[in-house]
N, C-alpha and C positions, 0 to 999 in steps of 0.2 A: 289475294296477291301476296307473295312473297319477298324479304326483302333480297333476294336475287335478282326479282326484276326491277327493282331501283334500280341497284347495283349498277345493270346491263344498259339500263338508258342514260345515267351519264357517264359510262365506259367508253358506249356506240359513238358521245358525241366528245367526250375526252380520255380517250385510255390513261391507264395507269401507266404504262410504259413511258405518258409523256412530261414524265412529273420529273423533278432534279433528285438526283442521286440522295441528297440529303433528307428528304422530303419521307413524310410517311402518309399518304393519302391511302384511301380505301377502306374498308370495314374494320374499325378499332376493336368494338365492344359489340357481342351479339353474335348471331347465327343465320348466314344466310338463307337459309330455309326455313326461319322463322314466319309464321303467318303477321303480314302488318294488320293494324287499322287505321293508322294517318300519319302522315309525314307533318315535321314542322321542319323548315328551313330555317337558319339563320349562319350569320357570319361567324362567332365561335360560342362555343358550348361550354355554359355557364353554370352552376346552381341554379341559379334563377331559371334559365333555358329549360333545365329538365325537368324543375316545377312546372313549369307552362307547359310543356308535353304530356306530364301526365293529367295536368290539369284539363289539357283541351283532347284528351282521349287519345293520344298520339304515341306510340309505342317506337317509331325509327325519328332521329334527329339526322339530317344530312347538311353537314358545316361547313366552311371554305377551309379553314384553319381546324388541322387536328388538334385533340384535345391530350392526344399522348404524341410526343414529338419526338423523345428519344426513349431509350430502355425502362420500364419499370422495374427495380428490384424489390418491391415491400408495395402492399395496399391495406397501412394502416391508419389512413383518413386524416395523418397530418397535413399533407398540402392539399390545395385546390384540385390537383388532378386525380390526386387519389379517390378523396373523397367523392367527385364526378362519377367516375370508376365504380367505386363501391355502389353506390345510390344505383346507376344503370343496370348493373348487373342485379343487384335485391327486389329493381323494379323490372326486368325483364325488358330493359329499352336498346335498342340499336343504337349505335352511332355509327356515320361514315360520312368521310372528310374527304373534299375533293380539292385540293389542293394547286399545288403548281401544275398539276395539268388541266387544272381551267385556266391557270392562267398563261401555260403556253399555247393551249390550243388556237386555232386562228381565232373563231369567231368565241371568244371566251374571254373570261371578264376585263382583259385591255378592250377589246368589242365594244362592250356593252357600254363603258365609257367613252369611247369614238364616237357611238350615238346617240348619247346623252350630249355631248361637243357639240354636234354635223357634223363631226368630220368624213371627209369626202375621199374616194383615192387611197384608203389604208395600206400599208405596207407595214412587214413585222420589220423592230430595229436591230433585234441578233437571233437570226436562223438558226435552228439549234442544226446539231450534224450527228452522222449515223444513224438515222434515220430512214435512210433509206436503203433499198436492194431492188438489184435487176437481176430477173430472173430470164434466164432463156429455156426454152425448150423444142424437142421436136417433133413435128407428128405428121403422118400422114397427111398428101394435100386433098384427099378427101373427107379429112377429118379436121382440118385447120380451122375453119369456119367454128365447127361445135365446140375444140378447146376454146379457140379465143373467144367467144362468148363465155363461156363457167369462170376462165380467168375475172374476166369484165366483174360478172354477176359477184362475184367472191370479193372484189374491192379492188382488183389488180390495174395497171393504165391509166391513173391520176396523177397527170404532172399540171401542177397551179391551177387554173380556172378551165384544165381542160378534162375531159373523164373519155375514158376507151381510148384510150392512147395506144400503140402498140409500130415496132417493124418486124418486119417480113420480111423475107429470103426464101426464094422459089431455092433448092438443092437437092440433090439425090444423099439416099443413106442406104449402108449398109449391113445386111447381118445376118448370121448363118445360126438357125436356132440347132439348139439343142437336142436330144434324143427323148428327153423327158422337159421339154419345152411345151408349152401351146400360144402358137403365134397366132396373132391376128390374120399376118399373112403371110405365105410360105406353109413348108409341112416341117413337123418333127423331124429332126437328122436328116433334112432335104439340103438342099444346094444352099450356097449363098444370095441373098435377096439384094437385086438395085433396087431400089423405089421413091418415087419422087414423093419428096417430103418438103413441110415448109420448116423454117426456122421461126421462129414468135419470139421476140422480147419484147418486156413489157417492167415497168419500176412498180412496185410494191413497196407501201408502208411495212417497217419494220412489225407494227404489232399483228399486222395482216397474215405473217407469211404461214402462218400452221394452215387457216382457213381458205388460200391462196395455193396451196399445196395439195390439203383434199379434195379445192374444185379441182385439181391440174388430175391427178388420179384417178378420180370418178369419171372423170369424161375423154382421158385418155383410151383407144381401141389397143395399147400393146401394154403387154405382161409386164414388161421393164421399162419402166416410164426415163427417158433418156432427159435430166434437169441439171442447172446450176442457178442457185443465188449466189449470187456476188453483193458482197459489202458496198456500199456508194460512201465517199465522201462529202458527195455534192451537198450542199447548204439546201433545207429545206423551206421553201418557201410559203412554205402553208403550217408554220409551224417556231415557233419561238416565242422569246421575250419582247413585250415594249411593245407599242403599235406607233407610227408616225400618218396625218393625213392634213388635210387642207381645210381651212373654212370656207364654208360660201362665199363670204366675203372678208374683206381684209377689215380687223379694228382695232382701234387705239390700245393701247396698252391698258391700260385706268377701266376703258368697258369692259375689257376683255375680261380682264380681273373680277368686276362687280359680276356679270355673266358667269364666270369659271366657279364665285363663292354664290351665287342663289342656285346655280343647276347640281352644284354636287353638295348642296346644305350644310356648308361650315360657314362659321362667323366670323374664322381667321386663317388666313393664307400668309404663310411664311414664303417670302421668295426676294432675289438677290436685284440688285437696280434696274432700274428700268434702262432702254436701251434709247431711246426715242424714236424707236419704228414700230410700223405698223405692224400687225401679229394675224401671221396667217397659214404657216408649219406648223401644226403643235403635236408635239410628242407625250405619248402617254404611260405610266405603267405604275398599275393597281398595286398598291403595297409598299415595301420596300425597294427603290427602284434608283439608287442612289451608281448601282453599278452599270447604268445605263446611259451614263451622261454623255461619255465619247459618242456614242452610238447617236445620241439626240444632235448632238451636235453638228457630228459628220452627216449625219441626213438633214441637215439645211433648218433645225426644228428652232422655231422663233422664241418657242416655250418649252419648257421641258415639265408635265404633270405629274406628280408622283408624291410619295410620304417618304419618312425616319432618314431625311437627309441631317447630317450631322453638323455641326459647325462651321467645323477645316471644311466640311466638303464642300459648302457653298460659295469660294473661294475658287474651286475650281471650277467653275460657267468661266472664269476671266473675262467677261463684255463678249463671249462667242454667243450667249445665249440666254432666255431670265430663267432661274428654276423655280416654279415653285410649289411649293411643300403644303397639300394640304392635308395632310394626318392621311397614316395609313388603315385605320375604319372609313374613314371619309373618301378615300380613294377607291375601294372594294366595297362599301356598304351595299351596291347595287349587284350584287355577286347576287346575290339571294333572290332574285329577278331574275336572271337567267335560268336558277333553277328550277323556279316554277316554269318559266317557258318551256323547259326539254323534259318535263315531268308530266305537265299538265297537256300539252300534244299528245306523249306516249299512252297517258291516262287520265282524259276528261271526267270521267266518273270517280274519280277518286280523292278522297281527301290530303291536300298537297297545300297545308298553308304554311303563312308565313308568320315569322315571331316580331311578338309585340314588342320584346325586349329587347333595350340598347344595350351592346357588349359592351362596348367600348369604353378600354380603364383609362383612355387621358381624356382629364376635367380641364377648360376653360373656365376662367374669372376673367372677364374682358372688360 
């Protein structure tokens, strides 16, 4: 196996395209065509990390958090990333960082926190946009049937929790081939053709549309495939920041808390007064998730979960809502769980562990 097909099973289940602009997710160090022998997971990539790799026979590292975040100009082993850098590359090891598009993908690491929670009912708290395109086209109505299946099979007709989506419009089209044409139907330099044709649209994920395209061509019966993608503004609902959902049940504040510090394994949770109500919206978001507060709020969120809330920030809940802060390892640490679930499906036989090693540089004296 190659590290291309890493690559491709968690692209399939979070592309790159859905990462934030600032963001550097994807293959840092290494060769996708490298042959692997084991993957080790972890949340960032350490010294220590790369020891344990080569230690446990592991030649690709797949991390939440890139381990090059902006530009390198020099790898002369004065900082920590360099040095990373250097060692990978002498030892012939991978690295690839799947970043903010795990964690805007739906079911991706706000998810996997949801159910660690219960939480029941999920919904994302900011929809990202441009994301999407409607695509129309037109085909013969004895061929309609075969496009819109290649569309389907390709990824195309997924809006929210539905798949094969599509409308249709019975219409006539028109068209007069050419002298050095070859129609499907009509003749070379023949008359002009009525023919009844359907219309098809359907909304396609933006990172879809190359593969969405080829199905549309391949299973198309005419020489000039008659198409338009159009841009969508629409808010995509299977796709953004933050997750908000419901508990089973409604609890005190005080449980909720002692619950919220044994399921996500910290021994301190920073967060803002209590309200004296019950807690039963809670909103979530792995990491830094301090710009999500309106969002929590405005979605009815009793709690807001999340890390690297600042001081002044916590000031602004104003009694709308409690935040609380429990470190941003401790929000993601269970990122490296999902990995192995979308790795170890695509490839049960395969060496796909996870690391022993705690990244995380903020120390507690409590």
């Amino acid at each position: 196996m190659q590290v291309k097909d890493i690559m491709q099973a968690l692209e399939a289940f979070a592309p790159l395209t859905y990462q934030e602009g600032y963001d550097n997710s994807g293959l840092q160090v290494g060769n996708a065509g490298d042959e692997i022998k084991g993957v080790l997971l972890t949340l960032d990539v350490t010294e220590e990390v790369l020891q344990e790799a080569l230690d446990r026979n592991c030649n690709m590292i797949v991390a939440h958090h890139p381990v090059i975040f902006s530009g390198l100009k020099r790898l002369t082993g004065r900082g920590y990333v360099e040095r990373i850098v250097q060692k990978a590359i002498k030892n012939d090891l991978n690295i690839y960082a799947a970043h903010t598009n795990m964690d805007n993908a739906r079911y991706g690491v706000n998810a996997k926190i949801a159910l660690k929670l219960g939480l029941k009912g999920t919904a994302i708290l900011s929809m990202m946009m441009d994301t999407l395109r409607k695509l129309y086209t037109f085909a013969p109505a004895d061929a309609a049937d075969k496009v819109r299946e290649a569309l389907f099979d390709a990824g195309a007709g997924d809006i929210g929790r539905y798949r094969e989506c599509s409308f249709n419009t019975q219409g006539k089209g028109t068209f007069k081939p050419d002298a050095d044409a070859d129609p499907a139907i009509g003749q070379a330099g023949g008359p002009r053709e009525l023919v009844d044709e359907v219309k098809i649209e359907v909304l396609v994920q933006k990172h879809k549309e190359a593969k969405v395209l080829k199905a549309l061509f391949d299973s198309h019966p005419y020489e000039e495939v008659a198409y338009e993608f159009i841009a969508l503004q629409n808010p995509n609902q299977e796709l953004g920041a933050g997750l908000i959902g419901t508990l089973p049940q409604p609890m005190d504040e005080t449980e909720f808390l002692k619950f919220l510090r044994d399921t996500m394994k910290t021994d301190c949770i920073r967060h803002t007064a209590l309200r004296g109500k019950k807690i039963e919206r809670v909103a979530v978001c792995g990491g830094s998730g301090s710009f999500l507060l309106k969002e929590a709020i405005g979605a009815g969120a009793d709690i807001f979960i999340t890390g690297d809330f600042k001081y002044h920030q916590f000031f602004d809940a104003d009694g709308q809502t409690i935040i609380a802060d429990i470190g941003h390892y401790e929000s993601e640490q269970f990122t490296v769980e999902l990995f192995e679930e979308i790795l170890t499906e695509k490839f049960p036989n395969f060496a796909i562990l996870l690391s022993n090693t705690s990244t995380n540089p903020v120390k507690y004296f409590c």
